[in-house]
Structure formats: structure tokens, C-alpha cells
PyMOL Python script that loads the backbone (N, CA, C, O; Angstrom):
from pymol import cmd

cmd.read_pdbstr("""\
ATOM      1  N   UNK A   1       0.834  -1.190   0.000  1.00  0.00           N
ATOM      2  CA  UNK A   1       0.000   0.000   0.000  1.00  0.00           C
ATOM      3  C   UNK A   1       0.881   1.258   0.000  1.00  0.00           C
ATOM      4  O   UNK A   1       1.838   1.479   0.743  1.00  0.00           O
ATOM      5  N   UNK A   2       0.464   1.915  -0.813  1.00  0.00           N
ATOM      6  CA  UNK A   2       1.271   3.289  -0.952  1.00  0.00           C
ATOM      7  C   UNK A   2       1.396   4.363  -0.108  1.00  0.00           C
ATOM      8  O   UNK A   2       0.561   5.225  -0.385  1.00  0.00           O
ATOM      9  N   UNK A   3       2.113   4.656   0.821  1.00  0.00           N
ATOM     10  CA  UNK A   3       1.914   5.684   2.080  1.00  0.00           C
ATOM     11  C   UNK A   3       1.742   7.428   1.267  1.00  0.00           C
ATOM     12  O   UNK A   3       2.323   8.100   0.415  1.00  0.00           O
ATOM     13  N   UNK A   4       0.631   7.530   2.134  1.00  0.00           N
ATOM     14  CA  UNK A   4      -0.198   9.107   2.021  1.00  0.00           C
ATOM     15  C   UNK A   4       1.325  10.237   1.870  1.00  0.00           C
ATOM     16  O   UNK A   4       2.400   9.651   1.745  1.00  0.00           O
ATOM     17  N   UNK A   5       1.334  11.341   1.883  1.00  0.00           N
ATOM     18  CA  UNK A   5       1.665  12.418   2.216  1.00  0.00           C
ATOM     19  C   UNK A   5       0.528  13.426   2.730  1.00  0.00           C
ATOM     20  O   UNK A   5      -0.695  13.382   2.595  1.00  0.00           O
ATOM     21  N   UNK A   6       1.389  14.370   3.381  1.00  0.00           N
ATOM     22  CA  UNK A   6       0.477  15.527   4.457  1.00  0.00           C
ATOM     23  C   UNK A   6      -0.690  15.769   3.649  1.00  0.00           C
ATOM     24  O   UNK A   6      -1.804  15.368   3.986  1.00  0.00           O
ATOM     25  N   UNK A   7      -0.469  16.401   2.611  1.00  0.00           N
ATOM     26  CA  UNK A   7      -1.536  16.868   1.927  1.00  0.00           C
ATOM     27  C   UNK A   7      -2.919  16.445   1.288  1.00  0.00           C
ATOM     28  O   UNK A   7      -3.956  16.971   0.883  1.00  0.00           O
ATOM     29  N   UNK A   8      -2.216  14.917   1.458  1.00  0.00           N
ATOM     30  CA  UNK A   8      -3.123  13.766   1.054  1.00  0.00           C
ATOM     31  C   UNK A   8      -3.985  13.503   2.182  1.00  0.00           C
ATOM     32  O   UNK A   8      -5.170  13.240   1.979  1.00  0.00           O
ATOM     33  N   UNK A   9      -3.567  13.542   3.212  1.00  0.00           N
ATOM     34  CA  UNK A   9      -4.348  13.215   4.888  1.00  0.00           C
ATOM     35  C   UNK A   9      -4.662  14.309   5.578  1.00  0.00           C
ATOM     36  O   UNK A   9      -5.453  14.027   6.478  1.00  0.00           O
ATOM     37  N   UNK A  10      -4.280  15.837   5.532  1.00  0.00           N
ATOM     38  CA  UNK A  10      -5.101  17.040   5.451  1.00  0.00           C
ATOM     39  C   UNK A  10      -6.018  17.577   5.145  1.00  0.00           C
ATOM     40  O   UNK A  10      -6.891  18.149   5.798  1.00  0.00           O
ATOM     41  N   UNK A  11      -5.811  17.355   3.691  1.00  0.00           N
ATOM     42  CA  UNK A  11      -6.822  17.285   2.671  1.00  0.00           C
ATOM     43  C   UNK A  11      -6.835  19.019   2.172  1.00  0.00           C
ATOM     44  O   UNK A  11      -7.809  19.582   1.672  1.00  0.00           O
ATOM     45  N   UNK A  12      -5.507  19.646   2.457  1.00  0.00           N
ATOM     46  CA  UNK A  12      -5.122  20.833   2.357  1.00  0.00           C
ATOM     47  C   UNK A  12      -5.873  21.198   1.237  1.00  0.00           C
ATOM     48  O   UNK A  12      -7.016  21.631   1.383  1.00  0.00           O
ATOM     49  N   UNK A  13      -5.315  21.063   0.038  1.00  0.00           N
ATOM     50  CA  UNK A  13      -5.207  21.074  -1.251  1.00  0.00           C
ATOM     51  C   UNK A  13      -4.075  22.290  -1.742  1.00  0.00           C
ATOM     52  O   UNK A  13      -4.236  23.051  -2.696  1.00  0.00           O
ATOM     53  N   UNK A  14      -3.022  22.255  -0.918  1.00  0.00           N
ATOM     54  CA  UNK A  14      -1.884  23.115  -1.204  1.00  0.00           C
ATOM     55  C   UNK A  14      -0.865  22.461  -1.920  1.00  0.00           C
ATOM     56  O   UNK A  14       0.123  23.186  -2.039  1.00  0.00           O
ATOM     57  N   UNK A  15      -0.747  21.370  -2.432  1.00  0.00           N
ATOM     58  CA  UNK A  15       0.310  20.727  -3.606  1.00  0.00           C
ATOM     59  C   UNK A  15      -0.210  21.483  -4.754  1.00  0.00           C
ATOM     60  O   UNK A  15      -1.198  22.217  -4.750  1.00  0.00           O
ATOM     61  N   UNK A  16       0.537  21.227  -5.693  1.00  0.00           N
ATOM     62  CA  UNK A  16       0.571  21.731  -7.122  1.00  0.00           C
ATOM     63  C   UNK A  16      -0.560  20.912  -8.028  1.00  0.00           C
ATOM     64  O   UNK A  16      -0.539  19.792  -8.539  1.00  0.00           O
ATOM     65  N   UNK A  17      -1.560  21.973  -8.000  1.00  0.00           N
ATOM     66  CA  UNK A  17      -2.943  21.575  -8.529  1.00  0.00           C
ATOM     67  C   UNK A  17      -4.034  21.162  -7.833  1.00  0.00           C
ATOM     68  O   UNK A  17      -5.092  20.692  -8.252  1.00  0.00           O
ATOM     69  N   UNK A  18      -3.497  21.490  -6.222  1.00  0.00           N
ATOM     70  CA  UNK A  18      -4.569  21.545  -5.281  1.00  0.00           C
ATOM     71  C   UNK A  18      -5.632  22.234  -5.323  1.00  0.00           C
ATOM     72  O   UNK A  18      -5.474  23.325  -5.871  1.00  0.00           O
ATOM     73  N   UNK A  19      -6.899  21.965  -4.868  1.00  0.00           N
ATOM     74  CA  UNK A  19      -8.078  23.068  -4.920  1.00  0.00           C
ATOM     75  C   UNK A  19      -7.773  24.775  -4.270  1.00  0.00           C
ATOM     76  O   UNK A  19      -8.232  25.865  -4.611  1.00  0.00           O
ATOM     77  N   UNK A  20      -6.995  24.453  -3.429  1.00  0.00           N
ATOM     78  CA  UNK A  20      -6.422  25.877  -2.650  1.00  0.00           C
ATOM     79  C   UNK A  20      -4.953  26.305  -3.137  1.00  0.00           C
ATOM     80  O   UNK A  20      -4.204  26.808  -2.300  1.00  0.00           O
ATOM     81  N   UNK A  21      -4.613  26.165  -4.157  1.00  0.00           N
ATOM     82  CA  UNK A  21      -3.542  26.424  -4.965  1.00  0.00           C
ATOM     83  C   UNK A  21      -3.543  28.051  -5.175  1.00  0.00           C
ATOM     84  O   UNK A  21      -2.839  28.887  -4.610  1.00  0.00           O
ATOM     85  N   UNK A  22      -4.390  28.200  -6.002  1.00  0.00           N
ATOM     86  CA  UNK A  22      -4.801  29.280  -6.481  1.00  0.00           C
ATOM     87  C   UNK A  22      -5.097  30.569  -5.538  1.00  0.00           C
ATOM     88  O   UNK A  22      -4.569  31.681  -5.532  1.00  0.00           O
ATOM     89  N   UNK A  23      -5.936  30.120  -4.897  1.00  0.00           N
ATOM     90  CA  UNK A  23      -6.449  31.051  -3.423  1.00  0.00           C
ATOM     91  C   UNK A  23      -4.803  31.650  -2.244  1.00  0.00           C
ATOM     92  O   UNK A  23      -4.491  32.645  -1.589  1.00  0.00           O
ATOM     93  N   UNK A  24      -4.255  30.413  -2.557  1.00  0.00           N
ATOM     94  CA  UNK A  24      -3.603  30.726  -0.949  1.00  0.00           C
ATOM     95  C   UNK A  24      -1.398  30.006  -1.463  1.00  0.00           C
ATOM     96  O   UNK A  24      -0.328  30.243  -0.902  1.00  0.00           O
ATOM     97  N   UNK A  25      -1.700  29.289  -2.519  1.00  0.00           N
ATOM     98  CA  UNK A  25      -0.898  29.210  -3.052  1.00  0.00           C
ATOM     99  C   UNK A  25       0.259  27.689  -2.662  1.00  0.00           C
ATOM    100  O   UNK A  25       0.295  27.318  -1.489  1.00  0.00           O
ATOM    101  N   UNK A  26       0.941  27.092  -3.502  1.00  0.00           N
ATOM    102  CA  UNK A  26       2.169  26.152  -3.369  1.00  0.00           C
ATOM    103  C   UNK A  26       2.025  26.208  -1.750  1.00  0.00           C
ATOM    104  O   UNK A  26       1.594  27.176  -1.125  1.00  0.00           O
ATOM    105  N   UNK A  27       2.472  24.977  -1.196  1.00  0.00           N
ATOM    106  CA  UNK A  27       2.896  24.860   0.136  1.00  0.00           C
ATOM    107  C   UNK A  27       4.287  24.374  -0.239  1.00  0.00           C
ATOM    108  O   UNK A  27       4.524  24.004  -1.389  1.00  0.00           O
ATOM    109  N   UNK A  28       5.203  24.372   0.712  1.00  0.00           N
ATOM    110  CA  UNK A  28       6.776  24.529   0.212  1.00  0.00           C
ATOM    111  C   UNK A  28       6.905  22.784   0.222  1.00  0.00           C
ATOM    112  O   UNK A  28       7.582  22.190  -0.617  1.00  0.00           O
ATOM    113  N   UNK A  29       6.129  22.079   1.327  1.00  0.00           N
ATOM    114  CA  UNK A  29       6.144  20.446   1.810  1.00  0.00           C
ATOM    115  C   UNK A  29       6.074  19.782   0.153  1.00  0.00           C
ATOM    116  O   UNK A  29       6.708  18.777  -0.168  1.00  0.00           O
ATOM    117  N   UNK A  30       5.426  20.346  -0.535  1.00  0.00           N
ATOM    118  CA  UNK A  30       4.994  19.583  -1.680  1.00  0.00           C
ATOM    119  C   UNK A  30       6.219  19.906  -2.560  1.00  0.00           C
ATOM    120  O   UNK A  30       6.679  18.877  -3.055  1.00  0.00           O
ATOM    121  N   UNK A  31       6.814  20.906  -2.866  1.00  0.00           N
ATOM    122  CA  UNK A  31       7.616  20.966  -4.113  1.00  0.00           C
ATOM    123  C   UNK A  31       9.036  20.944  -3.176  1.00  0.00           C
ATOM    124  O   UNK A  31       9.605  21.804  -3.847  1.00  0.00           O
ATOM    125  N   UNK A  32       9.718  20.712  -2.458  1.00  0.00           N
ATOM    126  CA  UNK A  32      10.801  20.811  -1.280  1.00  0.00           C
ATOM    127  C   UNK A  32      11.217  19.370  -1.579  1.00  0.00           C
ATOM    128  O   UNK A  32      10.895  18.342  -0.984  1.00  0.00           O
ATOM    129  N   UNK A  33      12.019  19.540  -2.656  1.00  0.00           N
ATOM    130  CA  UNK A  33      13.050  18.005  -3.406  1.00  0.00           C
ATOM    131  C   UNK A  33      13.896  17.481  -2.725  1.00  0.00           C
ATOM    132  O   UNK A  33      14.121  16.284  -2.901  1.00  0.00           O
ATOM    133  N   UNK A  34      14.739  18.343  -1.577  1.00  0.00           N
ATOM    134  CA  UNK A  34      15.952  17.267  -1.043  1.00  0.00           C
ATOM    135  C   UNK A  34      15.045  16.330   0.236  1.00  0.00           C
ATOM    136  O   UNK A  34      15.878  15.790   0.965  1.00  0.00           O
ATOM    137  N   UNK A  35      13.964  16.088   0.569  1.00  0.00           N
ATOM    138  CA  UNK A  35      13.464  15.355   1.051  1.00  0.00           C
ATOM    139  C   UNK A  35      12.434  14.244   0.731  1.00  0.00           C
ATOM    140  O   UNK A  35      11.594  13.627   1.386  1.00  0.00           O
ATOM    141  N   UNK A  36      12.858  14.251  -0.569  1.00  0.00           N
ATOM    142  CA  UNK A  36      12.111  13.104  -1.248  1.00  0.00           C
ATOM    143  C   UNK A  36      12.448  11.873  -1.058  1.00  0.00           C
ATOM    144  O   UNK A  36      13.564  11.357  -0.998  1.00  0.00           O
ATOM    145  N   UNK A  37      10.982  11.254  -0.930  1.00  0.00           N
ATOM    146  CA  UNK A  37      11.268   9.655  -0.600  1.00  0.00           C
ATOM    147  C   UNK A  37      12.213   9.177   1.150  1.00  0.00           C
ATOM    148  O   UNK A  37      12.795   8.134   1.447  1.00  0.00           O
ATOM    149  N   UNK A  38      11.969  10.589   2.050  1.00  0.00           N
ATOM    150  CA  UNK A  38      12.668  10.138   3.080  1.00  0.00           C
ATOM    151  C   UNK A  38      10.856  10.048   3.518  1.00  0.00           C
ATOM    152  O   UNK A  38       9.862  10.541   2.987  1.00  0.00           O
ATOM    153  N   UNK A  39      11.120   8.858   5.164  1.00  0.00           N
ATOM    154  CA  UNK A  39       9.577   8.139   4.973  1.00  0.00           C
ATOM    155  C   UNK A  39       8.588   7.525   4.199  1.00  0.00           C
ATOM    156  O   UNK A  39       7.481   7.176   4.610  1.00  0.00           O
ATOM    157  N   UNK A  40       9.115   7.383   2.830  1.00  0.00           N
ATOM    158  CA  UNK A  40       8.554   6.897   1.953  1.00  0.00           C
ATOM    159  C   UNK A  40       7.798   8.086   1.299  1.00  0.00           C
ATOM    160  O   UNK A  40       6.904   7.683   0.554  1.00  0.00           O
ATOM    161  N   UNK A  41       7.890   9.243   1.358  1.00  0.00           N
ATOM    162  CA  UNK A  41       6.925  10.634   1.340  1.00  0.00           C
ATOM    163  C   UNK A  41       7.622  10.998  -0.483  1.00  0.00           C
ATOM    164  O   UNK A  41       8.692  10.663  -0.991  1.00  0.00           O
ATOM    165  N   UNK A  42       6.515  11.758  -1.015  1.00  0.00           N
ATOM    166  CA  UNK A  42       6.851  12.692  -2.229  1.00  0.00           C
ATOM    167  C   UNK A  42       7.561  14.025  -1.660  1.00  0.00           C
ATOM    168  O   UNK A  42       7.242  14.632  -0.638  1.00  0.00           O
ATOM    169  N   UNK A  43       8.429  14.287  -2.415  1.00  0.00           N
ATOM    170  CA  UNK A  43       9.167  15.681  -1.662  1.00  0.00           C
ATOM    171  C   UNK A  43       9.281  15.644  -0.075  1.00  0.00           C
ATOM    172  O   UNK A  43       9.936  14.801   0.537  1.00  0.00           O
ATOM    173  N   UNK A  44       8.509  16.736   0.536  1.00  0.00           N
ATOM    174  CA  UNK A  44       8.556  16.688   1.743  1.00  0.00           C
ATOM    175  C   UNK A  44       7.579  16.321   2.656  1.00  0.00           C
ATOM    176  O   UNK A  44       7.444  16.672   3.828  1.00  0.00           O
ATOM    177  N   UNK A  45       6.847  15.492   1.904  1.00  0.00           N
ATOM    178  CA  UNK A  45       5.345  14.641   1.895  1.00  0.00           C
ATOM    179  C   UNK A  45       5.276  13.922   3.414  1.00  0.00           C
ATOM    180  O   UNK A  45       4.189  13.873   3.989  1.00  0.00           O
ATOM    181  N   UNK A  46       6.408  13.402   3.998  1.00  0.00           N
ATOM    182  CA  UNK A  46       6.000  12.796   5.130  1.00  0.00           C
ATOM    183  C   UNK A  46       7.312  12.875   5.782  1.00  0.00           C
ATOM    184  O   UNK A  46       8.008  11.947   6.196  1.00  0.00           O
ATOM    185  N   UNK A  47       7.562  14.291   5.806  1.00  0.00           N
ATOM    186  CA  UNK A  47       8.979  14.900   6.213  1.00  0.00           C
ATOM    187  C   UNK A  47       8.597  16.344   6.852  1.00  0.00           C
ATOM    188  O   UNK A  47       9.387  16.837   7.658  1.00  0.00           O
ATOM    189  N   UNK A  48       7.275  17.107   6.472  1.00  0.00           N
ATOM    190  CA  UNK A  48       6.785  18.147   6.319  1.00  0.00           C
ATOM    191  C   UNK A  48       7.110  19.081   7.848  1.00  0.00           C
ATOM    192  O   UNK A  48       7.274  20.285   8.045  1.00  0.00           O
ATOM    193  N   UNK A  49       7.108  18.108   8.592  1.00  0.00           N
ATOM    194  CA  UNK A  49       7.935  19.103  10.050  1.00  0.00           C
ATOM    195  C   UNK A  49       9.263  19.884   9.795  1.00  0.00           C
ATOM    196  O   UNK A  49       9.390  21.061  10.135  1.00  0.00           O
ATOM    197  N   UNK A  50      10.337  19.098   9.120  1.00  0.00           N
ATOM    198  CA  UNK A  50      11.503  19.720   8.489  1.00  0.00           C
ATOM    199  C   UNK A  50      11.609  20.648   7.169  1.00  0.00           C
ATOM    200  O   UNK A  50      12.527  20.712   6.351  1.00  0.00           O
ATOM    201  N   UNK A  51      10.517  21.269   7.214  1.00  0.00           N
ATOM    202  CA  UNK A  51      10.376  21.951   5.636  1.00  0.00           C
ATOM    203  C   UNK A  51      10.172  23.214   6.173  1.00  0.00           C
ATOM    204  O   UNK A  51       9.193  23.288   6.916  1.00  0.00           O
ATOM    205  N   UNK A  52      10.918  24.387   5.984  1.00  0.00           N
ATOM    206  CA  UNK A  52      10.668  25.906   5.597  1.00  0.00           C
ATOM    207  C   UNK A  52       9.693  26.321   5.493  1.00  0.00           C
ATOM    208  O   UNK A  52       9.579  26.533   4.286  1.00  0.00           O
ATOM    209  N   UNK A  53       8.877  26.594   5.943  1.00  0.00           N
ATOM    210  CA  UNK A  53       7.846  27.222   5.630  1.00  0.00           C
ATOM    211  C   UNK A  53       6.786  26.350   5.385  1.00  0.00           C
ATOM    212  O   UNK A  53       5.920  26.757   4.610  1.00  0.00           O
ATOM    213  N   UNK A  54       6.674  25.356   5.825  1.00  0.00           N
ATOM    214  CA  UNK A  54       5.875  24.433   5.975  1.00  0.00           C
ATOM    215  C   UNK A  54       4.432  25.289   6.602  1.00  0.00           C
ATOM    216  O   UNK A  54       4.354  26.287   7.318  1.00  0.00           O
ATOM    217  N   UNK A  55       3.447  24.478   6.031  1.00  0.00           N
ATOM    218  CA  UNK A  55       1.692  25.237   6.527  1.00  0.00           C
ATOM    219  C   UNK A  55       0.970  23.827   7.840  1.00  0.00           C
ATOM    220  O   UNK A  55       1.130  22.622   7.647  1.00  0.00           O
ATOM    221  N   UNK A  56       0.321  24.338   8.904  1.00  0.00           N
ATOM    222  CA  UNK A  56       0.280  23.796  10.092  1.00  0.00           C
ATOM    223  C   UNK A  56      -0.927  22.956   9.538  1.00  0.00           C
ATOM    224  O   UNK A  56      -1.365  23.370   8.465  1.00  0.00           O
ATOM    225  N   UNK A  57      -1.554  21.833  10.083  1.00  0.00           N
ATOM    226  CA  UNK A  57      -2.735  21.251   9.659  1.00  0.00           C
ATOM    227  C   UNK A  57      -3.945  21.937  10.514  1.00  0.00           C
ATOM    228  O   UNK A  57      -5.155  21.930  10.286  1.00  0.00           O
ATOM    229  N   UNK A  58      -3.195  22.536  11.584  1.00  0.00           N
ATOM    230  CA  UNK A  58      -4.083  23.562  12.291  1.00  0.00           C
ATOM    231  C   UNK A  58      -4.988  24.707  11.617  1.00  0.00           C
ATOM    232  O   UNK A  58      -6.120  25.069  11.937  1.00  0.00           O
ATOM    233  N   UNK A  59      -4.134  25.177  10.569  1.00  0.00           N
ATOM    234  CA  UNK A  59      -4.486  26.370   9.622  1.00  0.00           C
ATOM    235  C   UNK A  59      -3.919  26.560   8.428  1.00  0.00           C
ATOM    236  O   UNK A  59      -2.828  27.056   8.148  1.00  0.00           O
ATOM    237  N   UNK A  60      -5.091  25.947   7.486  1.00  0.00           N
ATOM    238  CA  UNK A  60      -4.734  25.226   5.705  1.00  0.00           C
ATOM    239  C   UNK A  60      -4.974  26.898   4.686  1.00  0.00           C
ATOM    240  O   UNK A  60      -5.179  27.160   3.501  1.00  0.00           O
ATOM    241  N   UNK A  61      -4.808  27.669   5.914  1.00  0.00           N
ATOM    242  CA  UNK A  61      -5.106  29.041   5.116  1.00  0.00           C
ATOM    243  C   UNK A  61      -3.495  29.520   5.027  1.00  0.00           C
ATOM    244  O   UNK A  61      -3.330  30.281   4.073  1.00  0.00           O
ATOM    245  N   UNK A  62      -2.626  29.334   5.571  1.00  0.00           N
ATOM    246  CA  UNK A  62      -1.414  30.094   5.236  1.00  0.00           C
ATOM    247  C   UNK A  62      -0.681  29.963   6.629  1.00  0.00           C
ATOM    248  O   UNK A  62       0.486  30.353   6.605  1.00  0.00           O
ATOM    249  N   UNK A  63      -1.088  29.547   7.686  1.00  0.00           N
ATOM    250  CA  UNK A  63      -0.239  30.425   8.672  1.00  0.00           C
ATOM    251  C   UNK A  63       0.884  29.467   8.935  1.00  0.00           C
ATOM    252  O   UNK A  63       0.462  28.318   9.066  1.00  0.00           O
ATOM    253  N   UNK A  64       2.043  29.572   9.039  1.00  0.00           N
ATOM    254  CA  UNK A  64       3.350  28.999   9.614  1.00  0.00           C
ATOM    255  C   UNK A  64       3.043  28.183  10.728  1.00  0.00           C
ATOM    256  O   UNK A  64       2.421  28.526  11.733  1.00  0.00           O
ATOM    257  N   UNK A  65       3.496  27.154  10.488  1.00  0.00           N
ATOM    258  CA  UNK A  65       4.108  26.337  11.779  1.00  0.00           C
ATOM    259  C   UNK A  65       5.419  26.727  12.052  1.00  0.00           C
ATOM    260  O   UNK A  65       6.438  26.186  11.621  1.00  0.00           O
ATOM    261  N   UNK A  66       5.312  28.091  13.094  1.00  0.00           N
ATOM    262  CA  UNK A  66       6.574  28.237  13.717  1.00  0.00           C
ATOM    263  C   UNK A  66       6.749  27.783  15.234  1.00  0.00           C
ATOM    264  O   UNK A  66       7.885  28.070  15.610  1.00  0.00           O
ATOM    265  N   UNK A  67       5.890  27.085  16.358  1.00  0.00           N
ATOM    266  CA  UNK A  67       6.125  26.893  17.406  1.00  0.00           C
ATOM    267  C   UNK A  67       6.462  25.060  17.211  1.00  0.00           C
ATOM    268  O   UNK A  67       5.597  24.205  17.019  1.00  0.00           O
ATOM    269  N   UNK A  68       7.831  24.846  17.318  1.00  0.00           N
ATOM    270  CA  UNK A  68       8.053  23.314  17.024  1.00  0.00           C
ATOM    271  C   UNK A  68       7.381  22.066  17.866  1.00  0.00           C
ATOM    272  O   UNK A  68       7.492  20.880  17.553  1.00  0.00           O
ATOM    273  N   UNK A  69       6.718  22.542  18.909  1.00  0.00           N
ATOM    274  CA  UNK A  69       5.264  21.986  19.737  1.00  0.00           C
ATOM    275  C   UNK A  69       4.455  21.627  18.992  1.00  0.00           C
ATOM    276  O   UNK A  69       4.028  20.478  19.104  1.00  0.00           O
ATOM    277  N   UNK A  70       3.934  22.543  17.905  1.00  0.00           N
ATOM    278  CA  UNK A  70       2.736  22.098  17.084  1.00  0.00           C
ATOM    279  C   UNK A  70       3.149  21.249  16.121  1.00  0.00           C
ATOM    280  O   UNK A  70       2.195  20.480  16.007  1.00  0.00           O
ATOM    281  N   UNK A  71       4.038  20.890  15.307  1.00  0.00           N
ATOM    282  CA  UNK A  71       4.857  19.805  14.443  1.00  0.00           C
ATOM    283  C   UNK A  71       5.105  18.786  15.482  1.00  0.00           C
ATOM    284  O   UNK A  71       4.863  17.717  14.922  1.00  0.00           O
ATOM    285  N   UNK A  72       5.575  18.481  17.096  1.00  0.00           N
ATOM    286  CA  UNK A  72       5.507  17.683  17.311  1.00  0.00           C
ATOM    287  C   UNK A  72       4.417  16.780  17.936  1.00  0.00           C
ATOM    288  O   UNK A  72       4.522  15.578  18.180  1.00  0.00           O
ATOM    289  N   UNK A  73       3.285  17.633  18.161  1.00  0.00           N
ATOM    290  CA  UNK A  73       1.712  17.030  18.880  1.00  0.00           C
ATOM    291  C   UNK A  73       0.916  17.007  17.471  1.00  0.00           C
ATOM    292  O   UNK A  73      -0.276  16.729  17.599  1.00  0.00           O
ATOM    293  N   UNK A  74       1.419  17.281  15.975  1.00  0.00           N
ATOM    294  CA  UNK A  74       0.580  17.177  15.291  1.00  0.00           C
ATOM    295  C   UNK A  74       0.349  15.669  14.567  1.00  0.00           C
ATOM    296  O   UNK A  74       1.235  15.071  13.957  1.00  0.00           O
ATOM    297  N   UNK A  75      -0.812  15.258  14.733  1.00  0.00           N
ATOM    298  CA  UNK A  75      -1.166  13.958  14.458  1.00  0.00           C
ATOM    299  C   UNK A  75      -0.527  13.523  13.144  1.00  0.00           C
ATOM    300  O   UNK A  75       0.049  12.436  13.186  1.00  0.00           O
ATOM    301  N   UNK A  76      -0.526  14.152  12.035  1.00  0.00           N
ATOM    302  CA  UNK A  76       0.325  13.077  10.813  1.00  0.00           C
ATOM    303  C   UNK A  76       1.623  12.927  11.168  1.00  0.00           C
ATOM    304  O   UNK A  76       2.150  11.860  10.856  1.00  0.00           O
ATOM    305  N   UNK A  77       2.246  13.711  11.728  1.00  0.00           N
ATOM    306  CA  UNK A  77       3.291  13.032  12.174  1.00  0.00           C
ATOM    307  C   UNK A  77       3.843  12.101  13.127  1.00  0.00           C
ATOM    308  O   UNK A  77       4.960  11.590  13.045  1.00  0.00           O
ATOM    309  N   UNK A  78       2.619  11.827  14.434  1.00  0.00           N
ATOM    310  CA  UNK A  78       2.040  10.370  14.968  1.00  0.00           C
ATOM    311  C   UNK A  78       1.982  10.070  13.963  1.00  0.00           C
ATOM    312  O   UNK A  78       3.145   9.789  13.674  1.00  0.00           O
ATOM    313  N   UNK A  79       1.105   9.838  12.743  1.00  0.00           N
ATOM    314  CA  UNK A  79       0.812   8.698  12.332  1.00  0.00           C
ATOM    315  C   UNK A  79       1.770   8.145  11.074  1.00  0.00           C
ATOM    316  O   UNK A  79       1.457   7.217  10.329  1.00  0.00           O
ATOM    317  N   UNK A  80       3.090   8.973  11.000  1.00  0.00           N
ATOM    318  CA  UNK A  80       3.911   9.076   9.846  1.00  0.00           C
ATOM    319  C   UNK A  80       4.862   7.399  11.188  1.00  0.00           C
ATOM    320  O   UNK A  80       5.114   6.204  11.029  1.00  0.00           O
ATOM    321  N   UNK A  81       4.993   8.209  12.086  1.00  0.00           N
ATOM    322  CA  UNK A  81       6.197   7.586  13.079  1.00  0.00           C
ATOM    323  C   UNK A  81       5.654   6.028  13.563  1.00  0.00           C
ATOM    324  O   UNK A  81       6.461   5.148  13.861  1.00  0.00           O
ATOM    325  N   UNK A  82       4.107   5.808  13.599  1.00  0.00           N
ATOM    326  CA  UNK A  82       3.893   4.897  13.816  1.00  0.00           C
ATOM    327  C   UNK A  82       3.890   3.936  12.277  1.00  0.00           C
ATOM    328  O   UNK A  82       4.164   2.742  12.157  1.00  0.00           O
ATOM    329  N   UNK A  83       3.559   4.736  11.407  1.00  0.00           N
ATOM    330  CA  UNK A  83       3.741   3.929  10.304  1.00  0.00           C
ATOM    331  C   UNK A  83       5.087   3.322   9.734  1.00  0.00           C
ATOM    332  O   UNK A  83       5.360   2.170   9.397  1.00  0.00           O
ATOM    333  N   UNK A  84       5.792   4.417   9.741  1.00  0.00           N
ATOM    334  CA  UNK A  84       7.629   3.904   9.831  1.00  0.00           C
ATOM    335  C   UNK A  84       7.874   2.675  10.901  1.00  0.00           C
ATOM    336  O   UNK A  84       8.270   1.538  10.641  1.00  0.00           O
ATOM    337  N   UNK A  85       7.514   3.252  12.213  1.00  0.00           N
ATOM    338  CA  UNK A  85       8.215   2.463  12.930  1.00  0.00           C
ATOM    339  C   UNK A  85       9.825   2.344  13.723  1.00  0.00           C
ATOM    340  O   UNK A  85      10.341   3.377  14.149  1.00  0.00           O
ATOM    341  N   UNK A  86      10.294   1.458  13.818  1.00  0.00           N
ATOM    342  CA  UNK A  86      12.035   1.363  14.049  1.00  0.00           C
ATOM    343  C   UNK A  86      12.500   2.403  12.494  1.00  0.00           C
ATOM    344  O   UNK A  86      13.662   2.731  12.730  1.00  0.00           O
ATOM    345  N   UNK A  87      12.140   2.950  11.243  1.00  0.00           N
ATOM    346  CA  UNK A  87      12.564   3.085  10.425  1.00  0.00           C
ATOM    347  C   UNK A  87      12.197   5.143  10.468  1.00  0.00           C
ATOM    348  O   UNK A  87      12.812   5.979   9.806  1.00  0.00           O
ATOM    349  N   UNK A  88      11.310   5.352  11.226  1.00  0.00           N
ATOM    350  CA  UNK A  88      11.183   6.834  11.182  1.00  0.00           C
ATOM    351  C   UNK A  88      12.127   7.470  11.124  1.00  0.00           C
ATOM    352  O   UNK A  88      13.161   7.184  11.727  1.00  0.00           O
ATOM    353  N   UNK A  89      11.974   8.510  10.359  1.00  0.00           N
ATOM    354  CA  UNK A  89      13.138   9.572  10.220  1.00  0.00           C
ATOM    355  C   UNK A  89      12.465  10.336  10.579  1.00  0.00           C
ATOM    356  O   UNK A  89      11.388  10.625  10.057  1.00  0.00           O
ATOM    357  N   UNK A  90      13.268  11.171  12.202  1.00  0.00           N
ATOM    358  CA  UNK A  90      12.389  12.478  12.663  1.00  0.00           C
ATOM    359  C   UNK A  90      13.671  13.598  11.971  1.00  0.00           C
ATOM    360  O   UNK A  90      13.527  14.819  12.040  1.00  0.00           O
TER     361      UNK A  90
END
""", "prot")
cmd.dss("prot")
cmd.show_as("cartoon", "prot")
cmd.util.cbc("prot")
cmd.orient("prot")
């Protein structure tokens, strides 16, 4: 089975050709290449705590995840770590 990325289990629509593309624009998680395929993720797909400017699942309108509390109590990334396993890359 093919493991999700953020955007896929958000349901943001901030990847490239998302429904909220247009409105609010690229999220950096989706096009952010040197983290591809770490977690099994597209780009920064299931890496998205370590991404620049990364968008919070708290708020799919724009606002920064800058308090590193909220990347670590945020549930896809439970469910990235339980899915990895012994193999997570935090």
C-alpha cells in the first residue's frame, strides 16, 4: 500500500494543482526536493515538520508552523512515526 503524504491526509489542497492552490498558493512540503522519498513521502510529503515554511494542519489558510510543539503534537506526524516504525526519520 502506498503511504499518504500531508496533503493527502489534510486534505489541504496546497500541492501543485490543489483546490487551494490558487487562493492561498504552493505549500513549500509539496515541491521541497531534497526530502524526497525520506519516509517513503513525495518531496517533503512525510517529512513536512523539516520543511521551511511548511503550513500547520491547524491552519490550511497560510499560517506557519513556527512553534516546534505544534509539528511535534501534530497527528500526521504520529501517524507518519507509527507507520515507519524502528525506520522513522524524525
Amino acid at each position: 500500500m502506498r503511504k499518504k503524504n500531508c496533503w493527502e491526509v489534510n486534505l489541504c489542497g496546497r500541492q501543485p494543482g490543489g483546490h487551494n492552490e490558487k487562493e492561498f498558493g504552493v505549500c513549500s512540503v509539496a515541491i521541497e526536493t531534497k526530502f524526497n522519498k525520506i519516509n517513503g513521502g513525495v518531496n517533503g510529503g512525510r517529512y513536512c515538520w523539516e520543511v521551511t515554511d511548511s503550513f500547520c494542519e491547524f491552519d490550511k489558510s497560510g499560517a506557519f508552523a513556527k512553534d516546534p510543539n505544534t509539528c511535534n503534537n501534530c497527528s500526521f506526524r504520529k501517524l507518519v512515526a507509527q507507520e515507519e516504525g524502528s525506520g522513522f526519520i524524525e
